[in-house]
Steps between C-alpha positions, in 0.01 A plus 500: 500500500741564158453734264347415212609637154357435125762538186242624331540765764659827366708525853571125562848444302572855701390409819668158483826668410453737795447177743802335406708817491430574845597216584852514402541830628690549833666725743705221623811623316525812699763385778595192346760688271609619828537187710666298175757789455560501880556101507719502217740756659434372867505144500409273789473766759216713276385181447468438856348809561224426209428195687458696827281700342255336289536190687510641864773231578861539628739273284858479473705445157574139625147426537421612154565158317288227640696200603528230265430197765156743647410395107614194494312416851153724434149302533188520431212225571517243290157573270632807377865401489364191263279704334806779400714192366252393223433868402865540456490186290238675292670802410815341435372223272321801302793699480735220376307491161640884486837416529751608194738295292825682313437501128738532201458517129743533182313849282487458166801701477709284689472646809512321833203654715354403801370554894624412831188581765770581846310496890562875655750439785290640750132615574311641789140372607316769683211300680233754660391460862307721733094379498613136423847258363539482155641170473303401137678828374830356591473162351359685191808739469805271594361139306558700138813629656679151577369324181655794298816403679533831714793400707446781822135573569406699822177586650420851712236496694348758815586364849208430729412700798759273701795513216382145378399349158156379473553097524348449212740678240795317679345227399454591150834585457638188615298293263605737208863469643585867626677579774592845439234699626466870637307665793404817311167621313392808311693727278786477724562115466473561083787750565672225662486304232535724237801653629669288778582521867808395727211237530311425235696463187341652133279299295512521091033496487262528779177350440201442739193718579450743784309817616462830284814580710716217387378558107591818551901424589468256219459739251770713680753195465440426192796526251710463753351148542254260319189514645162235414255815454343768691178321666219632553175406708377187417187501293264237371289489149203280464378416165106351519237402319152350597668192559642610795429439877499845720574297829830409339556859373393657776757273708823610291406848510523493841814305522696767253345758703623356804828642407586883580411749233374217284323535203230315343285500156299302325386526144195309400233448261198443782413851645273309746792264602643816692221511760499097549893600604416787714282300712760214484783718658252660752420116563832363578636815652384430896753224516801681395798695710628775263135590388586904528785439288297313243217740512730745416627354221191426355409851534710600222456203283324495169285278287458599155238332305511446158286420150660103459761303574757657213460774651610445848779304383599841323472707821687233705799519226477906537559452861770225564385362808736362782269197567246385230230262593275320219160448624374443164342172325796444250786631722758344271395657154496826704887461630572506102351819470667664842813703358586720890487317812736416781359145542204349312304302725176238356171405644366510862822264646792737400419774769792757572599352847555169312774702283611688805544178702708311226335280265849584302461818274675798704292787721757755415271652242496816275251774681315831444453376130833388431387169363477679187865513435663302848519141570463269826809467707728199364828322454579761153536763784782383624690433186695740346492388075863525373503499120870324362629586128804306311538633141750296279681707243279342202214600662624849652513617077157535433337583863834792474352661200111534628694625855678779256197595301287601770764624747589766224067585519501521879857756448684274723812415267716428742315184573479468088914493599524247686314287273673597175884494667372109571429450100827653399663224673290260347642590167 
């Protein structure tokens, strides 16, 4: 069922590349330059028309904002409504221990130097619907947001087929404490946001994941507004060894490829482990809903096999996976030696779906081997870091002169001006 590729391999590094590639690339942008150009210049009533569109449902601009008390009233049965209150507990007692403190320091010179971490003034959450309500994403996106101290966050998400908001993210945003929220979805409600309506007022970052549509008007937006990254499909990586049980394998490959366009690998020591997972998935696969999806998935996985365990670890670094899971003997000495992944996850217990459903750390995760360079969603995304300088004249003599010398290198001597007019006066 994946395809299996050697390093030693003179096409695997090439073929691998050629997987992951693909899986970045997309037409999506055609149109979507279109439709954010069209909202930005139109406003609610292209908006509107979007939303009639994509949507296939009439709405009017006063029906664009949800109403603050259909938030405030919103229910859910009581399991899942209890069950959503401890996650959000989770993620926000993780994310306190990323919270930021203002520093200052006297330089050797003199100087008086220092940091003030400020909250953005607004954001906007885009929370995906369509095949099923995104309410983990939500609590994920807006808990970093309020510890930061983000005074205006909104959410945008796509109206149902009867203009209402799945129950279940109006409950989500009440227990994170929004009550700003949008009917709108797809590149037209990231317009919205980036640009403003008569309705929906700008936001300074939009953050949250969508379709290849909605990444797409991300990337559009983008220096206009802040945005959290361009998202890909969500991928898992799974790291084995012989220690490892292929019923428990088999079982999160089929839960990441559960999701649409998912991909999966896994890079392991134990060629013979592969089959033991094959007949695992093909095992467990009767009882499941989305199985087309997940066969599909798994079509165009991979499993690359490898000489040891250094090895592996070296492939799985080359890669930066958006999910890595440890089924390996020692999975703590091995986190040591991981260098790119989204989220490092240890030992048969620490399955995806237990990151995705809020232990604490956040699902908003670097994709399509981003991990190599991009971080998990988190409170530092909604700071902005504002760097404060006080230079007494004692100190402002020395620091003047190094300013001088290599202003005069660079050719810039105005700037060496400004400096030296200060140390005539200090004469």
């Amino acid at each position: 069922m994946l395809e299996i590729l050697r390093p030693r391999d003179p096409d695997a590094a090439k073929r691998l590349n050629t997987l992951l590639s693909q899986r970045q690339d997309s037409n999506a942008t055609i149109g979507v330059q279109d439709i954010v150009e069209a909202v930005r210049i139109g406003g609610d009533a292209t908006l509107l028309d979007f939303t009639a569109q994509f949507d296939h449902i009439a709405l009017k601009a006063s029906d664009l904002r949800v109403a603050p008390e259909d938030i405030a009233s919103a229910t859910i049965d009581p399991l899942p409504t209890a069950a959503m209150q401890r996650v959000a507990e989770r993620i926000e007692a993780f994310h306190r221990h990323e919270q930021r403190n203002d520093w200052w320091t006297v330089s050797a010179d003199g100087a008086l130097l220092g940091q003030r971490f400020l909250p953005m003034n607004s954001v906007g959450v885009y929370v995906p619907g369509g095949a099923a309500p995104y309410a983990s994403s939500l609590l994920m996106n807006v808990i970093p947001a309020r510890i930061a101290g983000v005074p205006r966050i909104v959410a945008a998400t796509p109206p149902g087929p009867d203009g209402a908001i799945d129950p279940s993210i109006l409950v989500a945003a009440r227990l994170c404490g929004i009550d700003e929220m949008y009917r709108v979805g797809g590149a037209q409600a990231i317009a919205a946001l980036a640009y403003g309506t008569p309705s929906i007022p700008r936001v300074a970052k939009i953050v949250g994941p969508g379709n290849a549509y909605v990444a797409a008007a991300k990337r559009l937006v983008y220096g206009d507004v802040g945005i959290d990254t361009i998202a890909g499909p969500s991928e898992v990586a799974i790291l084995a060894d012989a220690s490892a049980d292929p019923r428990l394998i088999a079982a999160d490959l089929i839960a990441q490829a559960e999701h649409d366009d998912a991909f999966v690998l896994i890079v392991t020591t134990e060629p013979k482990l592969l089959s033991m997972i094959s007949a695992e998935i093909e095992a467990q696969m009767p009882s499941l809903d989305r199985a087309a999806t997940i066969r599909a998935a798994l079509a165009d996985s991979i499993a690359i096999v490898t000489e040891d365990l250094a090895e592996a670890i070296d492939w799985i670094n080359r890669i930066g996976p958006e999910h890595l899971e440890l089924f390996v003997a020692d999975p703590l000495a091995v986190v040591l030696r991981i260098q790119s992944a989204g989220v490092i996850l240890c030992g048969p217990y620490a399955p995806a779906a237990v990151c995705d459903y809020g232990i604490g750390p956040n699902h908003v995760l670097p994709t399509g081997g981003t991990g190599r360079f991009a971080s998990a969603l988190g409170v530092d995304d909604f700071l902005r870091r504002v760097s404060v300088v006080s230079v007494t004249r004692d100190a402002f003599s020395a620091i003047a002169r190094d300013g001088i010398a290599l202003a005069e290198v660079e050719g810039l001597t105005a700037h060496a001006a400004a400096l030296r007019i200060r140390l005539e006066d200090l004469r």
